[in-house]
N, C-alpha and C positions, 0 to 999 in steps of 0.2 A: 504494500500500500504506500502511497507516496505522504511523504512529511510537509507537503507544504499544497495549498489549493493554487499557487502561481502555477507552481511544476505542472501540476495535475491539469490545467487550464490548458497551459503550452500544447500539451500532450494532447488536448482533444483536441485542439483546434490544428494540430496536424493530421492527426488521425480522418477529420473529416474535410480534410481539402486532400487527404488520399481519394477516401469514398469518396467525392463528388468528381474527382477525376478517374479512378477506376468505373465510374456509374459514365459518365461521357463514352469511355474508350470501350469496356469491354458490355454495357448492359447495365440496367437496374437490379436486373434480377442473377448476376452474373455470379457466380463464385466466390471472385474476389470481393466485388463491392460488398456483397451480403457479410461475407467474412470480415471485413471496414468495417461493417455498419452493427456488428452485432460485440466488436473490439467500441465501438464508441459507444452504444448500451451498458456495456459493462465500464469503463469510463465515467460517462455520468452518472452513473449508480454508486459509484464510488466517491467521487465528488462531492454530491448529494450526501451519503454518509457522513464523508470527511466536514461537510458543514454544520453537521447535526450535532458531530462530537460535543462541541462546547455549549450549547441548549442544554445536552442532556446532562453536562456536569452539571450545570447549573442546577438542574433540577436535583441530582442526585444530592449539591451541597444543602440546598434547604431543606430537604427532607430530612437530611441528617443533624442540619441544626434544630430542627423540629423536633426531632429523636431525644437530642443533647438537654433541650429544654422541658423537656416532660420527664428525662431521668430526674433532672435538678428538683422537679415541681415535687416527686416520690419522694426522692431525698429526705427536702424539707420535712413531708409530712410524715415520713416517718423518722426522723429527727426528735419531730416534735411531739410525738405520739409516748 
C-alpha cells in the first residue's frame, strides 16, 4: 500500500492515460485496457481507503476517550462508595 495519497494520485493518473490510450489503440473492450482499467479500480479503492484512515482514527480516538471517561466516572463512585 502506498504511504503517501500524492504517490498514490501520481500512480492513477498514469495508470489511466495508459487505459485511455490502450482503449484508443487496441479496443475498449481489449485485454489490455480492461487489465488498465480494473489496475485503476483497485487504485482508487485504495486511495479511497488510504483517505479514510485518518476519519477512522478519529473516531477510534473518541470513542476511547469516551471509554477513558466512564472508567474515571466508576472510579469515583466506587471510590466513594
Amino acid at each position: 500500500m502506498y504511504q503517501s495519497q500524492a504517490g498514490l494520485l501520481k500512480e492513477i493518473d498514469e495508470i489511466r492515460k495508459k487505459m485511455i490510450s490502450a482503449a484508443r489503440e487496441t479496443g475498449y473492450t481489449s485485454e489490455e485496457t480492461v487489465r488498465y482499467s480494473q489496475e485503476l479500480d483497485q487504485l482508487i479503492l485504495d486511495y479511497q481507503t488510504l483517505r479514510m484512515v485518518p476519519s477512522l482514527q478519529r473516531e477510534k480516538g473518541k470513542h476511547l476517550i469516551n471509554q477513558l471517561g466512564l472508567i474515571e466516572k466508576k472510579k469515583k463512585i466506587w471510590l466513594s462508595a
